[in-house]
N, C-alpha and C positions, 0 to 999 in steps of 0.2 A: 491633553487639553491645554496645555503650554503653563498649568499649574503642578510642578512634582508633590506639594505639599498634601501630606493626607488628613482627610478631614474625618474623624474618628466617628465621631456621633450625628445620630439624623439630627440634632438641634442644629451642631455646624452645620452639618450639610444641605439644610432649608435657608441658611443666609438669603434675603429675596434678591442680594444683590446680583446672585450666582445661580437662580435658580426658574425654573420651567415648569406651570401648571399645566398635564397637558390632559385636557379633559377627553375620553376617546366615546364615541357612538352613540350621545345622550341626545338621539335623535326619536320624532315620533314614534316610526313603524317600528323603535325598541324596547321603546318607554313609557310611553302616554299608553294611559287606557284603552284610547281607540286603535291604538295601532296594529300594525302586524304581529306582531310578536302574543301579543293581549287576546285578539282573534281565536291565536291556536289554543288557546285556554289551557298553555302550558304551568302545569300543577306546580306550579313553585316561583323562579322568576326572582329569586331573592336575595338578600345582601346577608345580613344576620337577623333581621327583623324583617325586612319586604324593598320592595324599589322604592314605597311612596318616601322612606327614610335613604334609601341611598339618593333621590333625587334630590333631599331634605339638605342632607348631607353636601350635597356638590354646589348647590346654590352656596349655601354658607361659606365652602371651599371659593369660590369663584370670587365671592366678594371680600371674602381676609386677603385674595392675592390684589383686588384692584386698588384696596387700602393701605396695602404694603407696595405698589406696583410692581409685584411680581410677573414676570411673563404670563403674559396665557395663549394657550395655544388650545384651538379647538377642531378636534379631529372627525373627519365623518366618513363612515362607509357611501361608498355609493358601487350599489351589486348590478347595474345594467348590464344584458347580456353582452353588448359589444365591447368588456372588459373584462371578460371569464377567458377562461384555457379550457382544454378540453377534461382535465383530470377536476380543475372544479367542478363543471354543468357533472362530468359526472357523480361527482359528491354528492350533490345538489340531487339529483335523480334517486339517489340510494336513499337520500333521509327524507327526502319529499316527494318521489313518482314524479319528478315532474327538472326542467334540465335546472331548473332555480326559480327559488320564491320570488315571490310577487312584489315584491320590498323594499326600500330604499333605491329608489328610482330615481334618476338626476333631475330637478328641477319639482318634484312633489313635495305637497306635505310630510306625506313619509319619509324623507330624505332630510327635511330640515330640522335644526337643532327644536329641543323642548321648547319652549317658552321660556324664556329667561336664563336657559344654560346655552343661548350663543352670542356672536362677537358682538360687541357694543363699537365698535370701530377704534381707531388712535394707532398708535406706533407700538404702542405693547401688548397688542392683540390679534393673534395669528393665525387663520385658517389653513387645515392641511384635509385634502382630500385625499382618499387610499382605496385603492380597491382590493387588497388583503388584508388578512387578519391583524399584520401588523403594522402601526403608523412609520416606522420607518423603509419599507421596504418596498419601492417604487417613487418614492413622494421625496421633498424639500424638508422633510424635517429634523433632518440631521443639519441641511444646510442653515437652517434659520435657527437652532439652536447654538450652534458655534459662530455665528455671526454675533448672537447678540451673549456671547461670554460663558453660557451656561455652564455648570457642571452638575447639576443635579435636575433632575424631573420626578415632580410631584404627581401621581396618577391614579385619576379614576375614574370611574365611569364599568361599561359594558362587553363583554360580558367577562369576567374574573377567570374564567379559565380557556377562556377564546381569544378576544384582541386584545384588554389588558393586560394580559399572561403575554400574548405575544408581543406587544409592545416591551412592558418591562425585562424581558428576556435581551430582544435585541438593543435594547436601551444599556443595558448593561455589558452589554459585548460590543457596545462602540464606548465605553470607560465611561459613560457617564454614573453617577450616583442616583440610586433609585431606592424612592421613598412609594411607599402602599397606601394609601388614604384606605386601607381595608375595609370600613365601616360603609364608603362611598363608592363600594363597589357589588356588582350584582350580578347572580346570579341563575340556570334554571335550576337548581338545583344547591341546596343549604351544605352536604356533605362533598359536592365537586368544590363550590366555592370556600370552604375551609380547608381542604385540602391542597385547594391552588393555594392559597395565602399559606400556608405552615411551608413549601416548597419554596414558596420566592424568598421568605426571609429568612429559608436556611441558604439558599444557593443565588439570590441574584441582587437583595436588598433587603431593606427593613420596613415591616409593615407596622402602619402606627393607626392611631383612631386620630380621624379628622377634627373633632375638637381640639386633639394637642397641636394640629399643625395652626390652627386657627392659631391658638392661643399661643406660639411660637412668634408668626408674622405678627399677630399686634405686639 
């Protein structure tokens, strides 16, 4: 990262001057009530308490980085079929009958950020579109992170053991510092979503509760 110095603790390591919120999937068809996701009246869907609190949670996140002007970076699936491979559609087939869900479609409701968890525009605010699991793999956001100095990314969002997992995984194997807003992240499922968290902050970074990061940046 053109810095050899090690930065011991997540407190260094959220320095805002060094550092990347990168919000992943807190789009409709994942998260709002109405959406897809919501639909399938998947029995769970939870952070440690429910989504209405991980979304609680990300808001809060979103605004301790505009006060501190921390980077933000706002990530979104977009699943149209003319950006599948053939081993997704078949994925997709196995868990749903069908070659992919109905869901985040380029240019719908479903596709776009929650209300209030997307970009408000200016130079420190960054859209990355992806069409895998993980935000860096296909996409700019390796490049607009080293562009603008990073060495850490702050992360949360959807789902904890799906794109956030995959994000923080590849986040960490291109040496950036990786911090878990674990509180701010969600799951379908309460014992997957604990187990991905006790896994990344023995092997990829440290997961903290989003209040401390708040109260870190002010």
């Amino acid at each position: 990262m053109g810095d050899e110095s090690v930065l011991g603790l997540w407190q260094e390591q959220v320095a805002p001057a060094h550092t990347a919120l990168v919000m992943v999937d807190l789009q409709n068809d994942f998260v709002h009530p109405d959406g897809w996701v919501a639909k399938q009246q998947v029995p769970g869907f939870l952070g440690d308490t429910g989504i209405a609190e991980v979304v609680e949670r990300s808001r809060e996140l979103l605004a301790a980085a505009r006060r501190a002007d921390v980077l933000r970076v706002f990530v979104r699936m977009l699943g149209d079929d003319r950006y599948l491979s053939g081993p997704w559609k078949a994925l997709y087939a196995r868990n749903h009958g069908h070659v992919r869900p109905p869901c985040v479609h380029e240019g719908t409701w479903g596709a776009d950020w929650l209300d209030g968890l997307g970009p408000g525009g200016g130079d420190r605010e960054m859209v990355v579109d992806k069409h895998r699991y993980s935000a860096f793999i296909g996409t700019r956001l390796d490049l607009v992170l080293r562009s603008h100095g990073v060495r850490t990314i702050v992360v949360c969002g959807v789902a904890t053991s799906g794109c956030v997992e995959s994000t923080i995984r590849d986040g960490f194997m291109c040496d950036y510092y990786t911090v878990i807003a674990g509180d701010a992240c969600g799951d379908y499922e309460t014992a997957r979503h604990e187990a991905t968290l006790s896994k990344m902050g023995l092997s990829f970074g440290t997961v903290v509760a989003a209040d401390a990061i708040v109260n870190r940046w002010a």
